[in-house]
C-alpha positions in Angstrom: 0.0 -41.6 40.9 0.5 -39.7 37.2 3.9 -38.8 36.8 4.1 -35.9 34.3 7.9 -35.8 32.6 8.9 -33.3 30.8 10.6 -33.6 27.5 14.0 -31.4 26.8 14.0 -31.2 22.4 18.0 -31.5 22.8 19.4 -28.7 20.3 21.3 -29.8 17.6 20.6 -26.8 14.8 24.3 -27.6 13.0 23.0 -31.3 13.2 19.8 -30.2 11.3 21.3 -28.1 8.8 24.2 -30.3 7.6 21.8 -33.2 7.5 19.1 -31.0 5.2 22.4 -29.7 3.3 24.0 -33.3 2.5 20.5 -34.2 1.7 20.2 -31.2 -1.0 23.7 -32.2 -2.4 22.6 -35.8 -3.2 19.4 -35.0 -4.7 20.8 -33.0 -7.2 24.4 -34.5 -7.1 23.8 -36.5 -10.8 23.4 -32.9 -12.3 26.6 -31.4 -10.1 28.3 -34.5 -11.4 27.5 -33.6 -15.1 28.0 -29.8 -15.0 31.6 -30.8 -13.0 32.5 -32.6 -16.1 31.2 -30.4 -18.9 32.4 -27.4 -17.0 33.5 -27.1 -13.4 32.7 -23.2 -12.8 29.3 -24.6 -13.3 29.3 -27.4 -11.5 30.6 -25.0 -8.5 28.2 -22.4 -8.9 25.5 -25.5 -8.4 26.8 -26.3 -5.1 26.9 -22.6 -4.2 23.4 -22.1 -4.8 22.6 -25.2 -3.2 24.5 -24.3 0.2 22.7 -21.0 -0.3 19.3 -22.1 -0.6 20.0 -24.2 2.6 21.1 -21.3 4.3 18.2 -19.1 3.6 16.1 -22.1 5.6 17.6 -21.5 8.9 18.4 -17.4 8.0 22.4 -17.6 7.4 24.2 -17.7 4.8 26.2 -21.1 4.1 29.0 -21.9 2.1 30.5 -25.2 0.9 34.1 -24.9 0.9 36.7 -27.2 -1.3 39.9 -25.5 0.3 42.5 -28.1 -1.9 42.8 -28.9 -5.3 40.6 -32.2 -5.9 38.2 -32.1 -3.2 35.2 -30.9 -5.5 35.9 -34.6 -6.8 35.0 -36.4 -3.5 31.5 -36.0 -3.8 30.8 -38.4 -0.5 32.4 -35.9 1.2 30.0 -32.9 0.3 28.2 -31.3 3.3 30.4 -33.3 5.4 33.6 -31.0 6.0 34.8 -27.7 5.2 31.6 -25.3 5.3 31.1 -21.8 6.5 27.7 -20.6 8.2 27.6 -16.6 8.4 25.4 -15.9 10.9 25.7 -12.1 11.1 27.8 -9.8 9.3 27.2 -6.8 11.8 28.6 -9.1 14.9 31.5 -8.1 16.5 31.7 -9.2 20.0 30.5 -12.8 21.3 26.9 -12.8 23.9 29.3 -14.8 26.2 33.0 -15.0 27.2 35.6 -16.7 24.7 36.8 -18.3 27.4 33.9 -20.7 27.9 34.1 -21.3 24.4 37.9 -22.3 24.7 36.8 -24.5 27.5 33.7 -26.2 25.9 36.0 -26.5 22.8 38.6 -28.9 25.2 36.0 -30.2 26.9 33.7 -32.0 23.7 36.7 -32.0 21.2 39.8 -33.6 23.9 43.4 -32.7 22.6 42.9 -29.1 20.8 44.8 -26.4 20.9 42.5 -22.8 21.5 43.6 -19.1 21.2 42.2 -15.4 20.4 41.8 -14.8 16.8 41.2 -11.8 14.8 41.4 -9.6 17.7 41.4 -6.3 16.3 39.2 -3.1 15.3 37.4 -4.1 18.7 36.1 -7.8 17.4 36.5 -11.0 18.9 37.5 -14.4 17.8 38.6 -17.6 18.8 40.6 -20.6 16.8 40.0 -24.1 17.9 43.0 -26.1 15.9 45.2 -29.3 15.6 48.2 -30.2 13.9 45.4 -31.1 11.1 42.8 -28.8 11.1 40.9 -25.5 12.4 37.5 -24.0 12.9 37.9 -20.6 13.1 34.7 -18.8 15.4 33.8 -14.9 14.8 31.0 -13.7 16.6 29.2 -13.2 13.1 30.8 -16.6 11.5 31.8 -20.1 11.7 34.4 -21.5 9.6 35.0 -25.7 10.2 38.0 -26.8 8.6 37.9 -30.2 9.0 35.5 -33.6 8.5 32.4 -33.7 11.2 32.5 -36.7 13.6 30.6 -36.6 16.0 32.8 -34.6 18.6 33.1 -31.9 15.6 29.4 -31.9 15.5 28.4 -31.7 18.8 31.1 -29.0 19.7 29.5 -27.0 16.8 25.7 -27.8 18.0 26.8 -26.2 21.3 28.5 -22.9 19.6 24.8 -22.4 17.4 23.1 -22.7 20.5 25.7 -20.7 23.0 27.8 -18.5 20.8 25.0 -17.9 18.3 21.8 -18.1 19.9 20.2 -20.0 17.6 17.5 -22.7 18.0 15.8 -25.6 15.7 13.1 -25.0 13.9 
């Protein structure tokens, strides 16, 4: 007897994109070092371009984020916390309930606190938050205000696939 199994590709599109962005950041991170030092607008606008040459890959628009003085100094750290993937502008509402979003947020990420954000002009939001950071969810955006372990990650792999719709390549 032939059994015939079928494989499920799991999705992990945030997975794939922070991996190909970290990836970006090192290979050019000897010539972000040096424009850092020579002059950090520079250095910046490197990163920038990087995140948004990354982002035209998978058709959004990323942005590395150093939200406190001194973080664009931690260069192990780049691709690894504090990004924002727009998916699209035009968004307003969420394809399903923020509810199950609150829900899926407790359920992967254990002790968070979850409540309607930006809830006006007939949009939608939802903020997923701890005494020591945020990710803030629009139905066009993603904002991750903290480091990515792995329950950070796969909460965020569910919200591309659910709250997003978006697939690996």
């Amino acid at each position: 007897m032939i059994i015939i199994g079928i494989l499920f590709k799991k999705i992990m599109i945030f997975s794939e994109i922070v991996t190909d962005l970290q990836n970006q950041l090192k290979k050019d991170l000897a010539q972000i070092r040096f424009l850092l030092k020579k002059n950090p607008a520079l250095g910046y606008a490197r990163i920038v371009e990087i995140g948004k040459e990354v982002g035209k890959k998978y058709n959004i628009k990323l942005i590395v984020n150093f939200p406190k003085k001194g973080m664009i100094d931690e260069f192990d750290m780049y691709g690894k916390r504090d990004l924002s993937l727009i998916v699209d502008y035009d968004l307003k509402r969420f394809p399903i309930d923020r509810e199950i979003i609150k829900q899926k947020a407790k359920e992967i990420l254990g002790d968070v606190q979850t409540e309607d954000a930006y809830m006006y002009e007939n949009k939608e939001g939802v903020r997923v938050f701890t005494d020591n950071w945020k990710i803030d969810i629009l139905p066009h955006s993603v904002h991750i205000w903290t480091e990515f372990n792995e329950n950070v990650t796969a909460f965020c792999n569910w919200l591309m696939e659910n709250a997003y719709k978006m697939k690996n390549k």
